[in-house]
ZALOMI-656376 format. One line per 5 residues: number of its first residue (from 1); for each residue x, y, z of N, C-alpha, C. Coordinates in nm, 3 decimals, padded with zeros to 5 digits. Last residue first. Layout:
REM ZALOMI-656376
NUM> X:Y:Z:X:Y:Z:X:Y:Z; ... $
***
This chain:
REM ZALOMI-656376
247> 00.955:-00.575:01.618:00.835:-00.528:01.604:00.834:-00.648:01.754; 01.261:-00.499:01.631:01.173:-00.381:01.557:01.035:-00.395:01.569; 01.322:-00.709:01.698:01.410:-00.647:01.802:01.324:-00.482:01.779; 01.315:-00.893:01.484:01.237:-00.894:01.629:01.253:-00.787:01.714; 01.410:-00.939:01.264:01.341:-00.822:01.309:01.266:-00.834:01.410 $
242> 01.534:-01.180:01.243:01.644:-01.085:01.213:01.551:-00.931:01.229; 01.392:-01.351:01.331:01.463:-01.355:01.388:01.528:-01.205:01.366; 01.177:-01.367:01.096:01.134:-01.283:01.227:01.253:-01.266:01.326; 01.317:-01.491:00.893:01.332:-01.306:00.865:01.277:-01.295:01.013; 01.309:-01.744:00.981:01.475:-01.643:01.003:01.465:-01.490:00.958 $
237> 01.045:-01.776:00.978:01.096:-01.825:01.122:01.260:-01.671:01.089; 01.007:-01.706:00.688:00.941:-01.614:00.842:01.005:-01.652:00.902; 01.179:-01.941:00.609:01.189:-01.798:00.544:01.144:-01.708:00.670; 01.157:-02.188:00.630:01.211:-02.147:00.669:01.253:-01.982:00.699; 01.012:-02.311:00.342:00.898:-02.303:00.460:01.031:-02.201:00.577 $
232> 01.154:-01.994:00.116:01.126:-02.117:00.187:01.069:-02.162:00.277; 01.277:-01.770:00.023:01.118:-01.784:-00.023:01.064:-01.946:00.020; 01.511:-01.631:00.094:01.505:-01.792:-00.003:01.370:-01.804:-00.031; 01.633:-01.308:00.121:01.465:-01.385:00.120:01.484:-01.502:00.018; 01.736:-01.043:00.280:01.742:-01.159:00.180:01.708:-01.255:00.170 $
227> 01.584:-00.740:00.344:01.546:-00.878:00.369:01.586:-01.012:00.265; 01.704:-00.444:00.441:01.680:-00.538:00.306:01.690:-00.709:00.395; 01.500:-00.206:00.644:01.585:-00.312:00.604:01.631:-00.367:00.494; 01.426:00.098:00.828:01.370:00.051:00.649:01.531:-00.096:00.626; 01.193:00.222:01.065:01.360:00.135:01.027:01.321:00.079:00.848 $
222> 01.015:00.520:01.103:01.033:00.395:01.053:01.184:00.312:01.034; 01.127:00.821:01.095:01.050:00.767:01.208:01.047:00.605:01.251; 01.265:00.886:00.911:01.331:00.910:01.042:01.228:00.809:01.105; 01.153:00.825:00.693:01.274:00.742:00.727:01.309:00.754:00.827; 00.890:00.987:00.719:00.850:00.835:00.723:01.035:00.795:00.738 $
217> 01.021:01.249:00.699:00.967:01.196:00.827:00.916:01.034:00.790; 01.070:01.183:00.367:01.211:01.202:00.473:01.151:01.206:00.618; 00.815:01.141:00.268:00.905:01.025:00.297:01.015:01.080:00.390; 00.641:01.428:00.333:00.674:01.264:00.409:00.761:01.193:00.386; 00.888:01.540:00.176:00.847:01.605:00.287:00.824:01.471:00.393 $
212> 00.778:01.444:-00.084:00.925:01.408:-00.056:00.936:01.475:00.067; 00.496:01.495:-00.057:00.501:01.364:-00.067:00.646:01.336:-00.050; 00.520:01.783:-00.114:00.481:01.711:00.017:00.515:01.556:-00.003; 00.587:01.770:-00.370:00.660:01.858:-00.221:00.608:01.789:-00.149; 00.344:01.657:-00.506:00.494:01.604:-00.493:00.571:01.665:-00.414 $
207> 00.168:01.894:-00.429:00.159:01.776:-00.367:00.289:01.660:-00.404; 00.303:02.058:-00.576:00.282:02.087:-00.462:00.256:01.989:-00.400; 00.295:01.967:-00.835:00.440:01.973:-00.778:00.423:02.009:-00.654; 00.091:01.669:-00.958:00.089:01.822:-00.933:00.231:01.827:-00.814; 00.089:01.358:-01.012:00.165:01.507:-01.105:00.164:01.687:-01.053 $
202> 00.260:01.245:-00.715:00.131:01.284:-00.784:00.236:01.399:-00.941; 00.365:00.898:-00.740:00.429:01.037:-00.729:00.300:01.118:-00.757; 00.374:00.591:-00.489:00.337:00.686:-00.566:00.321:00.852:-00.591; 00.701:00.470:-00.373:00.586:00.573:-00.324:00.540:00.629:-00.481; 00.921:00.306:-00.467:00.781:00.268:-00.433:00.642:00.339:-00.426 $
197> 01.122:00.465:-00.457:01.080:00.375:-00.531:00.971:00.328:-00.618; 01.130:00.569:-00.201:01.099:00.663:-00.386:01.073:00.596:-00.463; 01.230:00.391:-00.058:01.100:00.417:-00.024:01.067:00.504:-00.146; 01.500:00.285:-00.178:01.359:00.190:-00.154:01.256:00.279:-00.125; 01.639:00.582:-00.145:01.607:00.524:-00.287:01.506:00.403:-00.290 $
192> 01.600:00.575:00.134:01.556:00.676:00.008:01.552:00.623:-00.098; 01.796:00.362:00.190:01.647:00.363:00.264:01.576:00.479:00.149; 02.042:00.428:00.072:01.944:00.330:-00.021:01.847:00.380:00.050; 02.065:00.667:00.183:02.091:00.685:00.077:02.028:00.565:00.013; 02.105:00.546:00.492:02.047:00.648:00.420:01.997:00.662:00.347 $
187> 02.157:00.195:00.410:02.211:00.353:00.472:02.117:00.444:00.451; 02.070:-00.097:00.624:02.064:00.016:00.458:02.124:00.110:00.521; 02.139:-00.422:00.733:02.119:-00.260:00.709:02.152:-00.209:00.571; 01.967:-00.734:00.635:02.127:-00.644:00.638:02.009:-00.495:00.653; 01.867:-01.056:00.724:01.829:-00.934:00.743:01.969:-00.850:00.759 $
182> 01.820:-01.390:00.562:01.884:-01.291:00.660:01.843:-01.150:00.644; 01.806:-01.673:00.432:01.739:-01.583:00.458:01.790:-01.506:00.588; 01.939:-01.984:00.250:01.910:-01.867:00.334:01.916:-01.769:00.361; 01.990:-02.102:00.013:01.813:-02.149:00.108:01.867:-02.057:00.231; 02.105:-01.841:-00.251:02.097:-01.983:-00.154:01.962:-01.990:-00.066 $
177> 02.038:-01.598:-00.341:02.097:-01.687:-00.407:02.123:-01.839:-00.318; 01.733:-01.457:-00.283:01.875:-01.512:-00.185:01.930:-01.630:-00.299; 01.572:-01.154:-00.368:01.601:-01.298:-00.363:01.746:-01.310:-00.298; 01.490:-00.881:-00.138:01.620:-00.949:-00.277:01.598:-01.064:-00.273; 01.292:-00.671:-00.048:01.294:-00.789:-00.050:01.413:-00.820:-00.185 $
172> 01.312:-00.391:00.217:01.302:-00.394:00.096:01.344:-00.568:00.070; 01.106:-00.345:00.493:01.178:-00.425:00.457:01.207:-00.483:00.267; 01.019:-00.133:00.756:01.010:-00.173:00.621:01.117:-00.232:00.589; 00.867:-00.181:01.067:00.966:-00.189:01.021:00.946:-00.202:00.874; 00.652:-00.031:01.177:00.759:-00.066:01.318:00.854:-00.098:01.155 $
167> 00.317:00.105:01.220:00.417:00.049:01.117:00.604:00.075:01.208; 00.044:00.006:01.399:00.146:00.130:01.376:00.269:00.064:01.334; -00.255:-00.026:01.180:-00.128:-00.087:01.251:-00.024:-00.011:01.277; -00.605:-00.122:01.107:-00.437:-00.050:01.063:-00.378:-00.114:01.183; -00.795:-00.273:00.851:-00.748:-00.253:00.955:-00.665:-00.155:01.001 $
162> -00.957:-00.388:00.668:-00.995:-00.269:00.725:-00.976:-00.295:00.849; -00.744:-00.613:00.493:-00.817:-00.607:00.571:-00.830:-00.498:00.626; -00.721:-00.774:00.188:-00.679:-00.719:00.256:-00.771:-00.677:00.370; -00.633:-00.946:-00.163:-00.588:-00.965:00.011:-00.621:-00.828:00.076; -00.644:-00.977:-00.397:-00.762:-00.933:-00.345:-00.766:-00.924:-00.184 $
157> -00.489:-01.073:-00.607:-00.537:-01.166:-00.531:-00.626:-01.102:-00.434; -00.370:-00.863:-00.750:-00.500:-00.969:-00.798:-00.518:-01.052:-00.732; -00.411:-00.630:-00.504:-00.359:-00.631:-00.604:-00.459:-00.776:-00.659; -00.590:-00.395:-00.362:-00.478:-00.503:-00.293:-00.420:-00.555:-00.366; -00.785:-00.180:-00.231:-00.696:-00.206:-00.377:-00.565:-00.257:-00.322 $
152> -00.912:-00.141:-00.017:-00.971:-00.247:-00.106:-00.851:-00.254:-00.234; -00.687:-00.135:00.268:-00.765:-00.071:00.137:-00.851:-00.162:00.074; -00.528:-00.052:00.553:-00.577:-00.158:00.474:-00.670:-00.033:00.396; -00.252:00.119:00.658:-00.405:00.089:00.660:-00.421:-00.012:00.543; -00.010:00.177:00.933:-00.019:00.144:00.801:-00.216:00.080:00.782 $
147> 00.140:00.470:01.089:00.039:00.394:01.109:00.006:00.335:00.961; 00.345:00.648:01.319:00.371:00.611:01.125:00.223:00.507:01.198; 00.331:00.868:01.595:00.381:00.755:01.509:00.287:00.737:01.364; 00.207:01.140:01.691:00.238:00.988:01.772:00.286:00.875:01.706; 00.182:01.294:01.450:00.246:01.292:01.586:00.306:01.220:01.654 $
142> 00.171:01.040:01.133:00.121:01.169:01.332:00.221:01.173:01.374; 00.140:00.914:00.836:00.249:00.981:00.936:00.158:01.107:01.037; 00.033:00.660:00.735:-00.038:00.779:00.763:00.081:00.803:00.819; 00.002:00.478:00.436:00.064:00.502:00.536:00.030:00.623:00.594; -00.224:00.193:00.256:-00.186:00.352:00.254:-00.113:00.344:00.410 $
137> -00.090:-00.064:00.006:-00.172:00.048:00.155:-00.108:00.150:00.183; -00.079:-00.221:-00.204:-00.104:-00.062:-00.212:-00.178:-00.024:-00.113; -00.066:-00.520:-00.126:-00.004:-00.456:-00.275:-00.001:-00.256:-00.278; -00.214:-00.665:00.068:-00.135:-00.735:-00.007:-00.038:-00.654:-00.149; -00.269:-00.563:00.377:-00.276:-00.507:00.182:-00.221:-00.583:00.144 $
132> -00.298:-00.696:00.574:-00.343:-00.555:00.582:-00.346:-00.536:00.419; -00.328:-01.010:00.742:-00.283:-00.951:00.622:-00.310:-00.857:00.607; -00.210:-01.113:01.078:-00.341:-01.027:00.989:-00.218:-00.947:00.856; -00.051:-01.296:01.262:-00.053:-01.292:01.126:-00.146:-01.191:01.100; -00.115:-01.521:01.459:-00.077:-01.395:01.476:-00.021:-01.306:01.364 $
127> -00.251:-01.743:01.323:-00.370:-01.639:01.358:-00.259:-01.499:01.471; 00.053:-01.861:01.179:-00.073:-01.866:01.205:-00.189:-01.735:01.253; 00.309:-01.847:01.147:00.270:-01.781:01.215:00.093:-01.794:01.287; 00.357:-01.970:00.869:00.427:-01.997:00.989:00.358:-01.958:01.151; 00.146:-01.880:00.698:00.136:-01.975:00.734:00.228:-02.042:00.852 $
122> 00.194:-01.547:00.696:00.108:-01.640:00.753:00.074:-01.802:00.781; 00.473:-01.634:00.628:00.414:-01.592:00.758:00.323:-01.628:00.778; 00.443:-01.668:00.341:00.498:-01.733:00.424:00.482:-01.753:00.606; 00.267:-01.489:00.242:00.217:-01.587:00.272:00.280:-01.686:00.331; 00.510:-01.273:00.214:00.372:-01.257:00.320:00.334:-01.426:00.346 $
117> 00.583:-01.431:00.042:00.704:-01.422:00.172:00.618:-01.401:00.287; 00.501:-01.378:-00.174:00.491:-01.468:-00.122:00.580:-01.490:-00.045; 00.487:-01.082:-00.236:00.376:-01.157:-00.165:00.379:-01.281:-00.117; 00.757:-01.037:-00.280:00.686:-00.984:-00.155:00.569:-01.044:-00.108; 00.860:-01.132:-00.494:00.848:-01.254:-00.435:00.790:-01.190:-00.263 $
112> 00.958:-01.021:-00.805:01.024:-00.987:-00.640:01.046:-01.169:-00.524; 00.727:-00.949:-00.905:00.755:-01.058:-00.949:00.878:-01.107:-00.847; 00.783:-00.570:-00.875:00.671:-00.641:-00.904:00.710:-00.813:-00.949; 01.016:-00.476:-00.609:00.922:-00.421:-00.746:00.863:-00.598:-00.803; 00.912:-00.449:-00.283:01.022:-00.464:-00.424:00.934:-00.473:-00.563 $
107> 00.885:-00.429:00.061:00.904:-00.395:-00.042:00.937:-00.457:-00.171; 00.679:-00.543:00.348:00.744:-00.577:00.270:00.796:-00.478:00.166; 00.609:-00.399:00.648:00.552:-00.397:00.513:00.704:-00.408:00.436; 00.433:-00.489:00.984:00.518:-00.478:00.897:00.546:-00.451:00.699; 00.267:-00.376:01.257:00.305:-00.370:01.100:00.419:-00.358:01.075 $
102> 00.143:-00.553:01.523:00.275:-00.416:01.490:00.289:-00.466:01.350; 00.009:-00.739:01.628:-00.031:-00.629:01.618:00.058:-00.497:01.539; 00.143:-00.975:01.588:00.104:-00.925:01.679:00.074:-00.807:01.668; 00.217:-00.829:01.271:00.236:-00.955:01.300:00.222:-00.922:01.494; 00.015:-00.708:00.995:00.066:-00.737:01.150:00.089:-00.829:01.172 $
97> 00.149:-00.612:00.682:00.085:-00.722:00.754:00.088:-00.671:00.862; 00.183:-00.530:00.315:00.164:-00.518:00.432:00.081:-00.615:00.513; 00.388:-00.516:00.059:00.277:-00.615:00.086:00.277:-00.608:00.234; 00.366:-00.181:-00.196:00.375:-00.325:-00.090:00.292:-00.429:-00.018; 00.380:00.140:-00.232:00.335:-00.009:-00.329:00.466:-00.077:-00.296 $
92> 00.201:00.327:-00.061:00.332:00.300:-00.140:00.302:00.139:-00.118; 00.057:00.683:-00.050:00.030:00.525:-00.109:00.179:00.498:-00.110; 00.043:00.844:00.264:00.125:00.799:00.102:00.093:00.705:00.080; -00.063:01.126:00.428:-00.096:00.954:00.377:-00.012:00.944:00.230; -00.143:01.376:00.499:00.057:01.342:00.545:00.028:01.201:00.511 $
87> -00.321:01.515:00.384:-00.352:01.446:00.493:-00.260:01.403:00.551; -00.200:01.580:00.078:-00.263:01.706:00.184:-00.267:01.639:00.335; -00.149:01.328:-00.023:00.013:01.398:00.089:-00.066:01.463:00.157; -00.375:01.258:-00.097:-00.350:01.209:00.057:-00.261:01.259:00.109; -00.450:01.306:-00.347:-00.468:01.404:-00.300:-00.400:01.387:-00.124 $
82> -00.311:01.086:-00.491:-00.328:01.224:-00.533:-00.361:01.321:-00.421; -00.512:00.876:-00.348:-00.386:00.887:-00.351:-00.316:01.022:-00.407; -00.767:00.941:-00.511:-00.748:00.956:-00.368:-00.592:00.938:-00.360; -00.694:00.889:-00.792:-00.725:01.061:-00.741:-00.718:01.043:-00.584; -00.617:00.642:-00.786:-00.515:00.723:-00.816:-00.582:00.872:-00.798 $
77> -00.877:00.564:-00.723:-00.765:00.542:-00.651:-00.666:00.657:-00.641; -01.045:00.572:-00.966:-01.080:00.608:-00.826:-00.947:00.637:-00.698; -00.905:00.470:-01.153:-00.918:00.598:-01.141:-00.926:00.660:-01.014; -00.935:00.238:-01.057:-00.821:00.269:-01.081:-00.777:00.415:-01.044; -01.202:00.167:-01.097:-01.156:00.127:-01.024:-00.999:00.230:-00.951 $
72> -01.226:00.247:-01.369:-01.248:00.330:-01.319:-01.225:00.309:-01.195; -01.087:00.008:-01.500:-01.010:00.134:-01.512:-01.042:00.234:-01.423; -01.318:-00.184:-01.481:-01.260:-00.216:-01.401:-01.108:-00.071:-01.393; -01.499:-00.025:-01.630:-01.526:-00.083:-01.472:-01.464:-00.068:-01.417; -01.372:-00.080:-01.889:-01.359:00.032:-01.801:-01.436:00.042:-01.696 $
67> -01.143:-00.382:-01.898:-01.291:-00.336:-01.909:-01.264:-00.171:-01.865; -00.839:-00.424:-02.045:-00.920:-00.428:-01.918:-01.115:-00.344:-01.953; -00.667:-00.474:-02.275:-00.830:-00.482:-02.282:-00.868:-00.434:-02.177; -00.425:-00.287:-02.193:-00.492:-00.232:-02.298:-00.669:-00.303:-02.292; -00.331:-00.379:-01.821:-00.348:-00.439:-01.996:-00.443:-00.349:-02.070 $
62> -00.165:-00.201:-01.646:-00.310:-00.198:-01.695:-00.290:-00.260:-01.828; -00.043:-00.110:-01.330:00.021:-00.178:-01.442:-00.187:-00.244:-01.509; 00.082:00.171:-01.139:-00.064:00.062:-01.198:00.018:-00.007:-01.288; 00.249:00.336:-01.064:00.233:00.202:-00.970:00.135:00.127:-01.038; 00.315:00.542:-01.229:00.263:00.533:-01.134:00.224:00.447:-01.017 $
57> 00.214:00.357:-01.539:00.331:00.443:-01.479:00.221:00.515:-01.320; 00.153:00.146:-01.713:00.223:00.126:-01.599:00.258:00.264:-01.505; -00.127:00.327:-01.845:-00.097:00.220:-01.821:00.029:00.167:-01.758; -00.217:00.584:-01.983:-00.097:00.564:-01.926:-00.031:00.455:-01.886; -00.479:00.498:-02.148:-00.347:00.580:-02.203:-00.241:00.540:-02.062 $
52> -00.626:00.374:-01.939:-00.624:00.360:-02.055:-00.478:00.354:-02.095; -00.617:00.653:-01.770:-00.577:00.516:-01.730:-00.563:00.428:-01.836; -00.781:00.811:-01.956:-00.632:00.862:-01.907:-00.601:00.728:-01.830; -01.017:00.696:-01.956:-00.952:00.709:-02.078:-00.794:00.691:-02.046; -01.129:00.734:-01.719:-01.105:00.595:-01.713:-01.028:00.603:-01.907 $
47> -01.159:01.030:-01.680:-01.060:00.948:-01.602:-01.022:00.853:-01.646; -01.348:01.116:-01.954:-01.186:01.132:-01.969:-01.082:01.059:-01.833; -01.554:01.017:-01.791:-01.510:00.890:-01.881:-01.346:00.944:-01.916; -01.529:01.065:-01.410:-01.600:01.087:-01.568:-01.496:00.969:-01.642; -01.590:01.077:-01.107:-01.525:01.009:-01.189:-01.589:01.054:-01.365 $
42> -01.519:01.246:-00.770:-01.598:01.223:-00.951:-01.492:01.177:-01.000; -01.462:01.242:-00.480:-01.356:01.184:-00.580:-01.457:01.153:-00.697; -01.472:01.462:-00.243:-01.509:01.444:-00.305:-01.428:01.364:-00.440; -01.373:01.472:00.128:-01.345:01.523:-00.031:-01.382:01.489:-00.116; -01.485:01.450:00.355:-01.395:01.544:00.335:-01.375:01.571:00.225 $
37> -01.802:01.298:00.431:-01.675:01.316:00.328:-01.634:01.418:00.360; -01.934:01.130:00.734:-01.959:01.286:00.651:-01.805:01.326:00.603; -01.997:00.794:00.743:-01.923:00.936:00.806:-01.975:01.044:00.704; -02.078:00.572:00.716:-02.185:00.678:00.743:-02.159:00.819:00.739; -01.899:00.380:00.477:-01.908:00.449:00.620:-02.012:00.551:00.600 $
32> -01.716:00.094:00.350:-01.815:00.193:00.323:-01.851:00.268:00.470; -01.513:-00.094:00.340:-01.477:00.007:00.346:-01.564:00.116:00.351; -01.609:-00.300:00.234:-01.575:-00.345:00.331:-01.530:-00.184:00.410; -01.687:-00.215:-00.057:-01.789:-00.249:00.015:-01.710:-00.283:00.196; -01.543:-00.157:-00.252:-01.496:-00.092:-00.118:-01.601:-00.104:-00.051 $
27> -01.698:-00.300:-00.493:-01.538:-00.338:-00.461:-01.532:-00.284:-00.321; -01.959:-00.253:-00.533:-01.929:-00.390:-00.427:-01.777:-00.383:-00.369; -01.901:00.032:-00.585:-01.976:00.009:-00.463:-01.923:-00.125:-00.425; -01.797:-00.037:-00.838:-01.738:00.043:-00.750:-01.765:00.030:-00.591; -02.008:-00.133:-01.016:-01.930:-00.227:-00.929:-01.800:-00.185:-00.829 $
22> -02.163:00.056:-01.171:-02.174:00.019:-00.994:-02.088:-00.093:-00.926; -02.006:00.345:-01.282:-02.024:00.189:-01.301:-02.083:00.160:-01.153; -01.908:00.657:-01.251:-02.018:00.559:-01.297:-02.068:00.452:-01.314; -01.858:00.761:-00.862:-01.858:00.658:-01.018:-01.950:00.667:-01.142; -01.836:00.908:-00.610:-01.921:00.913:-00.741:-01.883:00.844:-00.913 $
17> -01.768:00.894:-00.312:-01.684:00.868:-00.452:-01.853:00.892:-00.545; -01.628:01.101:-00.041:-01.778:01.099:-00.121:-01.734:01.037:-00.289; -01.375:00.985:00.186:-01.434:01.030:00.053:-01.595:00.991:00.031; -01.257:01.056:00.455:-01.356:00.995:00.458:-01.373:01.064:00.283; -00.941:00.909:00.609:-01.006:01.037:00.569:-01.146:00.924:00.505 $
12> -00.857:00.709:00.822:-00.900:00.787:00.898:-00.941:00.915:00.787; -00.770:00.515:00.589:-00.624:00.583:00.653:-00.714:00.713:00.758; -01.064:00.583:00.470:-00.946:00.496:00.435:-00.844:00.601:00.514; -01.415:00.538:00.418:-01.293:00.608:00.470:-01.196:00.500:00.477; -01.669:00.615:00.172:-01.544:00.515:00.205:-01.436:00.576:00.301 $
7> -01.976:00.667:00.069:-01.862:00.765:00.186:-01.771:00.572:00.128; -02.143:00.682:-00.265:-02.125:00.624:-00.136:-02.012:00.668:-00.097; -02.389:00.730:-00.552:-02.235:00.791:-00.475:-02.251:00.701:-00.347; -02.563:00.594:-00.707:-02.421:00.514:-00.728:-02.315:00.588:-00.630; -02.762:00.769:-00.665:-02.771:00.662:-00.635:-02.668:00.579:-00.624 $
2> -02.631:01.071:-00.531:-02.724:01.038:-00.671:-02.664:00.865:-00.615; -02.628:01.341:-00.303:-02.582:01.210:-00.351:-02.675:01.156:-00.461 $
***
């Protein structure tokens, strides 16, 4: 190890990261561990370039100034995510919670209104509430069930907690053309198209095999909903109604 490397485990794997910047360290400071790494995540400057250059695709969305601190952040990520199908872990980009203990995780693409539906809960709900990601937790698929984890990469509000949860229901989010809020089935065929959506793709095709491998055991295993969502103090009370029966 050289002074800036430190362990982080996430979703039960354990990385050796090696940055160059040190504000790597404060960011997964909640996340740091004694454990002994499984994999190694270097960072060089062609990483935080190639973030740079690609900027939305993949689930990031990156203004041209951002610092490269803050790119290598990024970097860091998108190679652990990259490598997590090997482990059966998918990043997929949402706003995860427990609510008594059983995870739930919001879906929809970005301005939606996922996060603030989370914050609806929590404020309905109070201290049976734990926020897990607010934007990009990771999912583990066992044996014994789907399990959702907390990260440090939560989105700009910075929500999240080194926790997990065994994941009971996904819920893709539509605004509600009126003040109310209900819960419809999906078929098949959408539940696939919300979870592809979302799930970050790697570029290598072996690990994209796997990653369409998990999602079809993440649909069997998981209920995947659409949640039509007024975004009102009313909102948790009638989405918990319409998924109670799941968590």
């Amino acid at each position: 190890m050289t002074d800036r490397d430190f362990n982080i485990e996430l979703a039960g794997e354990v990385f050796n990261i090696k940055p160059l910047y040190d504000c790597a360290f404060d960011f997964c400071r909640d996340y740091i561990t004694d454990k002994a790494a499984d994999e190694e995540i270097v960072i060089r400057q062609e990483d935080i370039e190639y973030e740079r250059e690609t900027g939305e695709e993949n689930a990031f969305d990156i203004p041209e100034d951002y610092p490269d601190y803050y790119l290598e952040l990024l970097a860091i990520y998108r190679k652990i995510a990259a490598f997590m199908p090997e482990r059966d872990v998918l990043l997929i980009h949402g706003s995860a919670l427990s609510a008594d203990g059983n995870g739930i995780l919001f879906l929809a693409d970005s301005g939606v209104g996922k996060s603030t539906h989370a914050a609806i809960w929590q404020k309905t709900f109070g201290d049976r509430i734990v926020m897990i990601n607010d934007d990009k937790p990771l999912i583990k698929i066992k044996n014994d069930g789907v399990f959702i984890y907390g990260t440090p990469w939560s989105g700009k509000y910075g929500i999240n907690t080194n926790v997990s949860a065994p994941l009971k229901v996904m819920c893709e989010i539509k605004r509600s053309g009126t003040d109310e809020t209900f819960v419809e089935d999906t078929d098949s065929a959408e539940s696939w198209r919300i979870l592809m959506q979302q799930t970050f793709k790697s570029e290598s095709e072996d690990r994209m095999a796997r990653t369409l491998e998990l999602l079809d055991k993440l649909q069997e295993k998981v209920t995947v909903k659409r949640l039509v969502c007024a975004l009102n103090d009313k909102a948790a009370e009638k989405a918990y109604e319409g998924l109670k029966e799941f968590i």
